[in-house]
C-alpha positions in Angstrom: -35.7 0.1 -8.8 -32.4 1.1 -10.6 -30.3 0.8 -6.8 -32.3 -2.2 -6.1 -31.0 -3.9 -9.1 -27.5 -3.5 -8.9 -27.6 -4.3 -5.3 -28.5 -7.9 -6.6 -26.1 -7.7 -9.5 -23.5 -7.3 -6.7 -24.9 -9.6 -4.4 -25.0 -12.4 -7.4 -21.2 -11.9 -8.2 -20.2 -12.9 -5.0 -22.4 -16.2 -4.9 -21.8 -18.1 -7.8 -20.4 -17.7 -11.3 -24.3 -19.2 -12.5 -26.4 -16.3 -11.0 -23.7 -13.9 -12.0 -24.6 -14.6 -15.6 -28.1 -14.2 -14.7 -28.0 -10.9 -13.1 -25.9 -9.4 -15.9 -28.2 -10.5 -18.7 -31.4 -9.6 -17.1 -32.8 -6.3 -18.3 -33.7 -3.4 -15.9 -37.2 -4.5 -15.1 -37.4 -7.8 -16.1 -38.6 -10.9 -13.7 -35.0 -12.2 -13.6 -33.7 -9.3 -12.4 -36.1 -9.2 -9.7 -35.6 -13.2 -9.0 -31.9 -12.3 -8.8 -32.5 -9.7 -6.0 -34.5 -11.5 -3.7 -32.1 -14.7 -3.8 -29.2 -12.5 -1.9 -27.2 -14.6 0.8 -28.4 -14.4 4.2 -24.8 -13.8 5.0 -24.9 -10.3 3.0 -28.4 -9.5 4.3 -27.3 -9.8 8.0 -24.0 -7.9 7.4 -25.9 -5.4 5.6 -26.7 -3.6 9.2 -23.2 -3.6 10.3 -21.6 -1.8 7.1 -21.4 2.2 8.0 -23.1 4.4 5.8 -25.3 6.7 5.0 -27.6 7.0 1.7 -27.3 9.8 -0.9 -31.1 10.5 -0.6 -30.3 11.1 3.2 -27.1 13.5 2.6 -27.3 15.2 -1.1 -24.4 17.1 -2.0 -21.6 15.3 0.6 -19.1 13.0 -1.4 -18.3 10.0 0.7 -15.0 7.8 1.1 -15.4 3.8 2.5 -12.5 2.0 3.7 -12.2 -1.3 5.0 -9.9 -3.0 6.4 -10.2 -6.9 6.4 -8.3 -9.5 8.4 -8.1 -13.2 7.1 -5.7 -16.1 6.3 -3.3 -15.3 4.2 -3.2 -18.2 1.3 -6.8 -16.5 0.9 -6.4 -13.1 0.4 -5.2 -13.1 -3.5 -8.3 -15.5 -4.1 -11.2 -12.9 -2.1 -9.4 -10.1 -3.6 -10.0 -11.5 -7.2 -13.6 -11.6 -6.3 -14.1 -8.2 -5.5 -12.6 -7.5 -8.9 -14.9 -9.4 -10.8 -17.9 -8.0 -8.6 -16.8 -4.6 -10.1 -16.6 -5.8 -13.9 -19.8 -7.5 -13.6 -21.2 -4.1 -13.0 -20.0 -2.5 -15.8 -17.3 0.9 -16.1 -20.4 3.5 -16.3 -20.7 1.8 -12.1 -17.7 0.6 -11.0 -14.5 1.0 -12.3 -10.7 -0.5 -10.4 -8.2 2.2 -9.8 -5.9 0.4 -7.6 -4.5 -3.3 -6.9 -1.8 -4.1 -4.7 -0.6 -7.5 -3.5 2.8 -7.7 -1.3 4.6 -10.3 1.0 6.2 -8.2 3.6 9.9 -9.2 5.1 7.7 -10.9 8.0 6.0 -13.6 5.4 2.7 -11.5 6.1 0.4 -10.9 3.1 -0.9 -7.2 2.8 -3.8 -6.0 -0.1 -5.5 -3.5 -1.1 -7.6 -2.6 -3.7 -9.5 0.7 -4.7 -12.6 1.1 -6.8 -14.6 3.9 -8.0 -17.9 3.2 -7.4 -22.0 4.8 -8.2 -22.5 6.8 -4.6 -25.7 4.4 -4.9 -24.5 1.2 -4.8 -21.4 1.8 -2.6 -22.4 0.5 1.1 -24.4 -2.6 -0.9 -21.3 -3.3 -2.2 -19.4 -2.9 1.0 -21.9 -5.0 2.4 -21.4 -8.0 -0.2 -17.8 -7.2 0.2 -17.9 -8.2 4.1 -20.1 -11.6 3.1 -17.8 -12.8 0.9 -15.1 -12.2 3.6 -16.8 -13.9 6.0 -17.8 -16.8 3.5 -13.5 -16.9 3.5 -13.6 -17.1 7.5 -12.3 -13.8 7.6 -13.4 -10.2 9.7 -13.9 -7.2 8.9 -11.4 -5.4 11.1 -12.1 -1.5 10.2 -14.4 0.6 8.5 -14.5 4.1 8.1 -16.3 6.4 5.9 -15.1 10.0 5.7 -17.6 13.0 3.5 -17.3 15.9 2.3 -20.1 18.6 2.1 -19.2 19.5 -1.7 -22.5 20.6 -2.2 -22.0 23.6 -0.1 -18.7 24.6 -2.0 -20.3 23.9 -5.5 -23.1 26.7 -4.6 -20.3 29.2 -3.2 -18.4 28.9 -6.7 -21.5 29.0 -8.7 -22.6 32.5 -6.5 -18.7 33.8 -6.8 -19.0 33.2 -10.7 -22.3 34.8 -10.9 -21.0 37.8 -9.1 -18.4 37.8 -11.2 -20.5 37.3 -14.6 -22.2 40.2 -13.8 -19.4 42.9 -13.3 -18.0 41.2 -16.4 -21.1 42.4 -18.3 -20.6 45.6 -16.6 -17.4 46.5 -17.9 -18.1 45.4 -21.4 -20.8 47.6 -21.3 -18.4 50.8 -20.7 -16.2 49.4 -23.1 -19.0 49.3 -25.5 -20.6 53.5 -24.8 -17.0 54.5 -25.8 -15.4 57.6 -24.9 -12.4 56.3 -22.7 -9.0 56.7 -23.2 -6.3 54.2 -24.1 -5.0 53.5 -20.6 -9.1 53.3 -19.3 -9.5 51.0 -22.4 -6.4 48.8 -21.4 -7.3 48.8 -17.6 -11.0 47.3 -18.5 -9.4 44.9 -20.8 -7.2 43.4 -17.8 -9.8 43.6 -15.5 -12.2 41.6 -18.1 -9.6 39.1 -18.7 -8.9 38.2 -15.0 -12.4 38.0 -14.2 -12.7 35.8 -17.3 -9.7 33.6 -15.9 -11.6 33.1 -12.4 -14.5 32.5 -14.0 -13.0 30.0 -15.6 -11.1 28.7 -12.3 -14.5 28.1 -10.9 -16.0 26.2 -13.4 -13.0 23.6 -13.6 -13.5 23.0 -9.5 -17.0 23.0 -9.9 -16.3 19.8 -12.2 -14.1 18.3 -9.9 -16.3 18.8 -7.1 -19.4 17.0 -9.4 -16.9 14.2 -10.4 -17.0 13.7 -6.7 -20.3 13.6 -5.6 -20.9 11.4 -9.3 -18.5 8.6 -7.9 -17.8 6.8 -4.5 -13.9 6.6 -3.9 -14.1 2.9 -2.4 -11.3 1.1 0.0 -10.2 -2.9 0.4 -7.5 -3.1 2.4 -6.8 -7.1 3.3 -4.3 -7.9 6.1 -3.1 -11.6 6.5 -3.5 -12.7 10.3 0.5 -13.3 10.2 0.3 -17.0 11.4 2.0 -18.4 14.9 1.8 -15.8 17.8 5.5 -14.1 17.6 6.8 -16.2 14.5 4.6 -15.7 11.7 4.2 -17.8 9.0 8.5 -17.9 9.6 9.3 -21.7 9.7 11.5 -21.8 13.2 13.8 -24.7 12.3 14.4 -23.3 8.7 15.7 -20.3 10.4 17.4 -21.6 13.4 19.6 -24.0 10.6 20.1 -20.5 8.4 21.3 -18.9 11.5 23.4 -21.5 12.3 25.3 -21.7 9.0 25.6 -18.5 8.9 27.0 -18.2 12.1 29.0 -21.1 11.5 30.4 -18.9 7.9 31.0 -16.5 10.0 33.5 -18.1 12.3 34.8 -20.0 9.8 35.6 -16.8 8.1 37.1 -15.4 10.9 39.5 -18.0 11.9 40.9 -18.1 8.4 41.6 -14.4 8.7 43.4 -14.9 11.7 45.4 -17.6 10.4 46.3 -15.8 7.4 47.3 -12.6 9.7 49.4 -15.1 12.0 51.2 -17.2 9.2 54.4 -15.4 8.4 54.9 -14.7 12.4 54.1 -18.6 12.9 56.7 -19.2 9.9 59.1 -17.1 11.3 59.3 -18.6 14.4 59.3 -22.3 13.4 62.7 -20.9 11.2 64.1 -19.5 14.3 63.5 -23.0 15.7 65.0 -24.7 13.2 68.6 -22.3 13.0 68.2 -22.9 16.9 68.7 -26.5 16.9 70.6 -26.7 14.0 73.8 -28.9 14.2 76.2 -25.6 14.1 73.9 -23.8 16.5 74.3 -27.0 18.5 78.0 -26.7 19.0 78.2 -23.0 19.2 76.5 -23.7 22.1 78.4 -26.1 23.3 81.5 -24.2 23.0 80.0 -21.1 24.9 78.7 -23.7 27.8 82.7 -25.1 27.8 84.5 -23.6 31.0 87.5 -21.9 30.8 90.9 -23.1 32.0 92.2 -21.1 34.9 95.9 -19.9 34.5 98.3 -21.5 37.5 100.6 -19.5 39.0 104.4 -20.8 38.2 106.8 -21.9 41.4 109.4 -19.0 42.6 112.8 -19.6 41.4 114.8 -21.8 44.1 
């Protein structure tokens, strides 16, 4: 009854703000509460089938991973990913608690999302489930969905074995310590061997509680991908960025013929000097002078 209720809890925060309120007052077993579950959207009921998954009564001991991936229009990915949030606060922090948010506008205008919860193993493909609805409700897919486990179970009862085996020779060796008669290097050698079995005892009993925490709560994945708008462009406005290329190839040959003109100025100065000395009145008649012909010497007459 307690997995059936939270399914509609989650089911309510993804319909309207009204039945949310319902759902979160109701008490366990109340009429409301059981109103409130059988008024979940069609939508969620028929995407219910389609979410993988497989229930903790089915596979005790494996902790589980969801991910989703989710494809919609951009402008309303910030708005379906707010949902999900308040789905998760509506159940409460002992059920479903946000790790993770993420919103970024890639170089290619392109929204990408994601958002990670940690969620009651019992309530985790339900709330997959709602999760797809209210994507759908958006106009939006789900894309991909994986879930990944983990047999923890398995490597909880290995550790508790390897500490019972180890509890044991513990107990042992206290025992010798306690009939007496050893030495001082016998007494020091049980000592260290005490103390190191102590240490891995201790070793298991911290993975142990990691491997509970675990199997006690559902790692679950939103990840929201916008669907990037015109085929090859985006959501990239094509004139805006053929005028921005434009000026800035325009800048750029504008900067380029001012760097040439400033590496050609003093040569082009030079040369318009040389034209001026060139034409010059004294250059003028220097010329002249050197463009006069010479007189050719005559020969005088013989003496008579």
């Amino acid at each position: 009854m307690k997995i059936k209720l939270l399914a509609g809890a989650m089911a309510l925060a993804l319909v309207g703000c009204s039945e949310k309120q319902a759902a979160e007052d109701a008490p366990a077993s109340s009429p409301a509460a059981d109103a409130a579950i059988e008024s979940t959207t069609p939508a969620a009921r028929s995407t219910d089938a389609e979410v993988p998954g497989v229930a903790t009564t089915a596979a005790p001991g494996v902790a589980f991973d969801y991910s989703y991936a989710f494809r919609l229009d951009d402008d309303r990915i910030a708005r379906v990913q707010q949902e999900h949030a308040e789905a998760c606060e509506m159940l409460g922090t002992a059920r479903c608690r946000i790790v993770d948010v993420r919103y970024q506008l890639n170089d290619e205008k392109r929204v990408e999302a994601q958002t990670q919860f940690k969620l009651d193993p019992g309530i985790a493909r339900r709330f997959g489930a709602d999760a797809i609805a209210s994507i759908e409700k958006a106009e939006g897919v789900l894309a991909d969905a994986t879930v990944a486990g983990e047999d923890v179970g398995t490597q909880i009862d290995a550790s508790q074995q390897r500490s019972a085996g180890a509890a044991a020779e513990v107990e042992r060796l206290e025992g010798r310590l306690k009939a007496g008669g050893l030495d001082k290097s016998e007494r020091a050698e049980l000592l260290g061997q005490i103390a190191a079995l102590k240490g891995h005892l201790g070793d298991e009993r911290a993975a142990r509680r990691q491997s509970e925490a675990r199997i006690a709560s559902t790692t679950v994945v939103f990840n929201y991908l916008g669907n990037g708008g015109l085929p090859g462009i985006g959501h990239k406005n094509p004139f805006a960025d053929a005028g921005e290329t434009l000026m800035l190839s325009g800048g750029t040959a504008l900067s380029l013929v001012l760097t040439l003109g400033a590496a050609a100025l003093p040569w082009v100065l030079l040369l318009a000097l040389i034209l001026l000395l060139w034409r010059s009145p004294l250059m003028t008649g220097f010329r002249a002078r050197l463009a006069r012909p010479v007189p050719s010497e005559t020969t005088p007459p013989p003496a008579g």
